[in-house]
TITORVO-231445 format. One record per residue (C-alpha): residue number from 1; residue in one letter; x, y, z. Coordinates in nm, 2 decimals. Example, Ala and Ser with C-alpha at 12.3 -4.5 7.8 and 13.67 -1.06 7.14 Angstrom:
REM residues 2
<i 1 aa A c1 1.23 c2 -0.45 c3 0.78>
<i 2 aa S c1 1.37 c2 -0.11 c3 0.71>
//
This chain:
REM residues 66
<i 1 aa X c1 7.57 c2 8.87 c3 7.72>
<i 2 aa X c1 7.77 c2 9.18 c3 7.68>
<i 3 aa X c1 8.11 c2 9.21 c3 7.46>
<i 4 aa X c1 8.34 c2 9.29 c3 7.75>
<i 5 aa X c1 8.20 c2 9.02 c3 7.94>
<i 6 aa X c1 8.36 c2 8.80 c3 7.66>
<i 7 aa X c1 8.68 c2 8.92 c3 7.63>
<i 8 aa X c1 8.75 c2 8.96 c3 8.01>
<i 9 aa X c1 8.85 c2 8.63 c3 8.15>
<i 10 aa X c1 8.82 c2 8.76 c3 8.53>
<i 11 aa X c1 8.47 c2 8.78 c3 8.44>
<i 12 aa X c1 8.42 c2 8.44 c3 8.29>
<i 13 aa X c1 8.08 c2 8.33 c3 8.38>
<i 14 aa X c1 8.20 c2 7.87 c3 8.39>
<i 15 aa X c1 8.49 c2 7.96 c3 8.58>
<i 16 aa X c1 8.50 c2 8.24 c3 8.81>
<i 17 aa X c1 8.81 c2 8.42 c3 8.91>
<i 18 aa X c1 8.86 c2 8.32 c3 9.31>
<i 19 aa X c1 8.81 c2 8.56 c3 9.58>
<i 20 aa X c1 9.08 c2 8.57 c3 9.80>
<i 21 aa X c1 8.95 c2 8.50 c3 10.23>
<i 22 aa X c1 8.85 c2 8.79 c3 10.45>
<i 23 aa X c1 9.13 c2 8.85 c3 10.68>
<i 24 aa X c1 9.02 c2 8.85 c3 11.02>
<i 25 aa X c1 9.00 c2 9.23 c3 11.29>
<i 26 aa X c1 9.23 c2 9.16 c3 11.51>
<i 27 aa X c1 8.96 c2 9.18 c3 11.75>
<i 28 aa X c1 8.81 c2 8.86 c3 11.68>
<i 29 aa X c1 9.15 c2 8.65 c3 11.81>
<i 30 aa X c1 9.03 c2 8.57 c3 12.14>
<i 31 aa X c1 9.42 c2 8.56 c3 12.27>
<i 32 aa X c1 9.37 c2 8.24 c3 12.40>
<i 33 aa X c1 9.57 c2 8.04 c3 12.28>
<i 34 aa X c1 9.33 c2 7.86 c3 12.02>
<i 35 aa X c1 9.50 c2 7.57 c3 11.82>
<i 36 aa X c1 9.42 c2 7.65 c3 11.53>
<i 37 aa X c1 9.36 c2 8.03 c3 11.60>
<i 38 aa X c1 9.14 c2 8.22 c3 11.38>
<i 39 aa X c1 9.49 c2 8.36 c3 11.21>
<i 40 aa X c1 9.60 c2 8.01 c3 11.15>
<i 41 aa X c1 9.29 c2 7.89 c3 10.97>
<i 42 aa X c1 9.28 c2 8.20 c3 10.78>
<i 43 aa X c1 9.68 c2 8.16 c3 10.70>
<i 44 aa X c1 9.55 c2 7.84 c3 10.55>
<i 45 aa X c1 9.31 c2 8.01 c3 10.35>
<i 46 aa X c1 9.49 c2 8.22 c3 10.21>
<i 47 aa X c1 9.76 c2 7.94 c3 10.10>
<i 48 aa X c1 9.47 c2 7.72 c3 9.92>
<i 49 aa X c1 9.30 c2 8.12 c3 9.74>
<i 50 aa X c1 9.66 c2 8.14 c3 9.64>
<i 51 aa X c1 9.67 c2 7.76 c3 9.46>
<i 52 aa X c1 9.31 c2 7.80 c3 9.37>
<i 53 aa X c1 9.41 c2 8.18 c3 9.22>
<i 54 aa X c1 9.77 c2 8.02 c3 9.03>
<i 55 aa X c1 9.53 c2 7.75 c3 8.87>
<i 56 aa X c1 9.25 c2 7.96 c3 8.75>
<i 57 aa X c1 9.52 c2 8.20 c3 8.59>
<i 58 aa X c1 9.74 c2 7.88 c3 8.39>
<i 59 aa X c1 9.32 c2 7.77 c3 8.26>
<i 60 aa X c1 9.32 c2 8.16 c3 8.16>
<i 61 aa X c1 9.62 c2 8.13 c3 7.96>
<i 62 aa X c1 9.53 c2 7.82 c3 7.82>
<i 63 aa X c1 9.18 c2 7.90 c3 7.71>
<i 64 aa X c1 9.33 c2 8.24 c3 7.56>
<i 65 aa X c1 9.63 c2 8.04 c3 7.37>
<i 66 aa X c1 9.86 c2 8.27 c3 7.48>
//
């Protein structure tokens, strides 16, 4: 395992930094009216990357006693 790899917790190998959803072209809304539309559902996803990202950061800072 290389140095960097150590000292950079976005690169922690037990608990990975989250990757944040692809937002969808705005091609592939159909503009019918979906409930949920593709928007919403990626809306949503974005909200739990968010929680997911704010928890992974606080387990950072923990682990690095800082």
């Amino acid at each position: 395992m290389h140095n960097e790899t150590m000292n950079d917790p976005s690169r922690s190998i037990d608990d990975p930094r989250p990757t944040p959803p692809e937002r969808p072209l705005p091609e592939e809304c159909c503009q019918s009216g979906c409930n949920p539309c593709i928007f919403d559902l990626y809306r949503q996803a974005l909200e739990r990357y968010e929680d997911e990202l704010n928890a992974w950061e606080a387990r950072q800072a923990a682990s690095s006693g800082s």
